[in-house]
C-alpha positions in Angstrom: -18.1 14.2 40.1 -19.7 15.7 43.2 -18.5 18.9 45.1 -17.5 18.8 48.2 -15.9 21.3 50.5 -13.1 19.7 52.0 -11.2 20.4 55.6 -7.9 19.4 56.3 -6.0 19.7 60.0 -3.3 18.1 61.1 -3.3 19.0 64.4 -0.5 21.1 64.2 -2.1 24.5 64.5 -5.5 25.7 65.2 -5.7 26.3 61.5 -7.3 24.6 59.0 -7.2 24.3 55.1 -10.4 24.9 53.3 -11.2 23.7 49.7 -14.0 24.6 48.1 -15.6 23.1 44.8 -13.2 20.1 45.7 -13.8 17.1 43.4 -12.0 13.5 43.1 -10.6 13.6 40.3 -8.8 10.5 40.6 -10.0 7.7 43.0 -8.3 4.4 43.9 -9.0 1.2 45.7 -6.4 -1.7 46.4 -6.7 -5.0 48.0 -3.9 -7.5 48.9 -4.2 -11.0 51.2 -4.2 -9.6 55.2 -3.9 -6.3 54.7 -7.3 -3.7 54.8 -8.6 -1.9 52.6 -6.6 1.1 50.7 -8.4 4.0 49.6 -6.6 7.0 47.9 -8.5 9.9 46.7 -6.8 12.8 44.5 -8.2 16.3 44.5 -9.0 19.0 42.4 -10.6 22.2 43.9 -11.1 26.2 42.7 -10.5 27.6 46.4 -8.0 27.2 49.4 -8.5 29.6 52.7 -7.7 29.0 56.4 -9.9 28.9 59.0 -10.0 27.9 62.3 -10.1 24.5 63.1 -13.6 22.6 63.0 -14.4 19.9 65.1 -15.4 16.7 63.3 -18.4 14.6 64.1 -19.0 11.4 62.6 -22.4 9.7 62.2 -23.2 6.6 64.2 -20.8 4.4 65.6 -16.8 5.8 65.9 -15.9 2.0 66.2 -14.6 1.8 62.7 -17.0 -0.5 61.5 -16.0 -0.7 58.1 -13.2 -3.1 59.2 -14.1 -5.6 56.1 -12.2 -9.0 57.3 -12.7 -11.1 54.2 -12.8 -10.6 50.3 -14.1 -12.9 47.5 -14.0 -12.3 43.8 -16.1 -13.5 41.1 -15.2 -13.4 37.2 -17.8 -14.5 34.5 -19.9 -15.6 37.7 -17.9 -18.2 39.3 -16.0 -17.7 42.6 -12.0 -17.1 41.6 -9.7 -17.9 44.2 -6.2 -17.3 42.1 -6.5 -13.4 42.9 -3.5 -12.2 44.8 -3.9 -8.6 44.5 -6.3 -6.1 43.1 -6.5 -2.6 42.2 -9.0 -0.4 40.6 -8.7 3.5 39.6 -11.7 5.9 38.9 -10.2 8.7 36.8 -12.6 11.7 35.9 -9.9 13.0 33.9 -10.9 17.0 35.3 -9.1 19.9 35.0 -8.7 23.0 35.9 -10.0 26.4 33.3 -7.8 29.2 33.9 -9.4 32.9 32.8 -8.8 36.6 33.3 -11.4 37.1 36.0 -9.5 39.5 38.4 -8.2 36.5 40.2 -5.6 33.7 41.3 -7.9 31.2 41.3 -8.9 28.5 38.5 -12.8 30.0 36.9 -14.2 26.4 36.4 -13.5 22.5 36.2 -14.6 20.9 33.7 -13.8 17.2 32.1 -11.2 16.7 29.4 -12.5 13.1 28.4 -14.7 10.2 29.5 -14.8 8.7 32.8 -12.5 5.6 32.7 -12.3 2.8 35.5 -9.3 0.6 34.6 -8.7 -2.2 36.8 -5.5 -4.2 37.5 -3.4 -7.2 39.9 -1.9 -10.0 39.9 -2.8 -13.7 39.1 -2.0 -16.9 39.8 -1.2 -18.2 36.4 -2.5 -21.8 37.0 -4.3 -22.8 34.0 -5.0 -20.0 30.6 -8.7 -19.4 30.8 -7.7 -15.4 31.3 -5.3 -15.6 28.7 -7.4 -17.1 26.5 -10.1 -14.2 27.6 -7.5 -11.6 27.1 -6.2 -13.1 23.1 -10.0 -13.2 22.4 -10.8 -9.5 24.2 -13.3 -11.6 25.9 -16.0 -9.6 28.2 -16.2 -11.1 31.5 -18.3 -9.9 34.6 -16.4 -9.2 37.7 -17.9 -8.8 41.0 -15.7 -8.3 44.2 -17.1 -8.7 47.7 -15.7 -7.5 51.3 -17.5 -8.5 54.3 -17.1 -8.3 58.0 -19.6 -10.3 59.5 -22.7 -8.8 61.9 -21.3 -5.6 60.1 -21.1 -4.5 56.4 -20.7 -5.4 53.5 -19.2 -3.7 49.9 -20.1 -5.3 46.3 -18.2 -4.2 43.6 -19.7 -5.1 40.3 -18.6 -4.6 36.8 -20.6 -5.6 34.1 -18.2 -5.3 31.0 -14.4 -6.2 31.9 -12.2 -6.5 28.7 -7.6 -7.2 29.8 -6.2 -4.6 27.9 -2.9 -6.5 29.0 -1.6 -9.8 30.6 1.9 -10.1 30.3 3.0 -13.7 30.7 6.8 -14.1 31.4 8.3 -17.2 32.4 11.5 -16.7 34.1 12.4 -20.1 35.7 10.6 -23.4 37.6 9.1 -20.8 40.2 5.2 -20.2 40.5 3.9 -18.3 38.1 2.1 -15.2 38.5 0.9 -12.3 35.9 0.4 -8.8 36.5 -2.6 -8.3 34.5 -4.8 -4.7 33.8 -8.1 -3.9 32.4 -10.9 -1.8 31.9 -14.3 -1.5 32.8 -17.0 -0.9 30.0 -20.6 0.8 29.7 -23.3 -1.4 29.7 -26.5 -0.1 28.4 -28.7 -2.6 30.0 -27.5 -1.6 33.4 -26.7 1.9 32.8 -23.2 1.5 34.5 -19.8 1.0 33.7 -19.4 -0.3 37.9 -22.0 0.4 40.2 -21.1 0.1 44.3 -23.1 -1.2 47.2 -22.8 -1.0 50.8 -25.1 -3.1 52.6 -25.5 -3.8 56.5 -24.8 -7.9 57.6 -26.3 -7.2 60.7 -28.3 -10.0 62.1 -31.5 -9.0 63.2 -31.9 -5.8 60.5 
């Protein structure tokens, strides 16, 4: 729930949108097999003006260098390699406080419930040792890794993951997947519902 001032220009004009007091208010990361990374990032800010166009600069290398080429997953601690898919949202659940301050503009932000994290994606339903998690509300640790080697890498880790659902529907003889969804919990001992890591795979650092 940081502020930012955020710039947007399409290169359309010599104008730029300004937003100021811009927070995420909803953030989300997907993953599928050889496709990068997705991030999506919904706004919620208490000013728009346009200026003129500012030239971005970018710190260190312009080579894109988080180009992660490889992703692992582990649940409960042990490597899972029947992931197909996987998505998780942060939602700060903000809004915007309209008053009578002699202006168009929203007075504050404020939040209108708990931060949740809810994770989802799909399975390969080979044996029911997530079912069985899910029927039980079984707490499982997931951590989720992307690498690109001599480069970066991003951990993931949630401490508390509970499936709110996993929807088993057999339809015929075909594989069978499940499109399962859950949430990540608080955990006092680690002061985190999901804590985030980038870390540099660089040789010689």
């Amino acid at each position: 729930r940081q502020p930012f001032t955020l710039e947007v220009n399409r290169n359309i004009s010599s104008g730029s949108h300004r937003y100021l007091g811009a927070l995420v208010n909803r953030l989300t990361l997907a993953l599928a097999p050889n496709q990068d990374l997705r991030v999506t990032a919904e706004w919620i800010a208490k000013t728009r003006a346009m200026i003129a166009a500012t030239t971005p600069s970018f710190p260190g290398s312009s080579t894109d260098p988080f180009t992660f080429d490889t992703a692992s997953v582990q649940i409960a601690g042990t490597a899972n390699t029947r992931l197909e898919a996987f998505q998780m949202v942060i939602d700060n659940q903000l809004e915007g406080i309209l008053a009578l301050n002699n202006s168009n503009e929203i007075a504050r932000i404020r939040a209108q419930g708990p931060q949740m994290i809810r994770i989802s994606g799909t399975l390969d339903f080979a044996d029911n040792a997530e079912e069985l998690d899910f029927i039980n509300q079984t707490e499982r640790a997931l951590v989720l890794s992307l690498t690109k080697a001599d480069s970066f890498q991003l951990i993931a880790d949630f401490p508390r993951l509970v499936y709110t659902a996993f929807p088993v529907a057999i339809a015929g003889r075909e594989r069978l997947t499940v499109q399962f969804a859950g949430t990540a919990r608080y955990k006092t001992s680690s002061a985190v519902a999901a804590s985030f890591a980038l870390t540099s795979t660089v040789s010689n650092y």
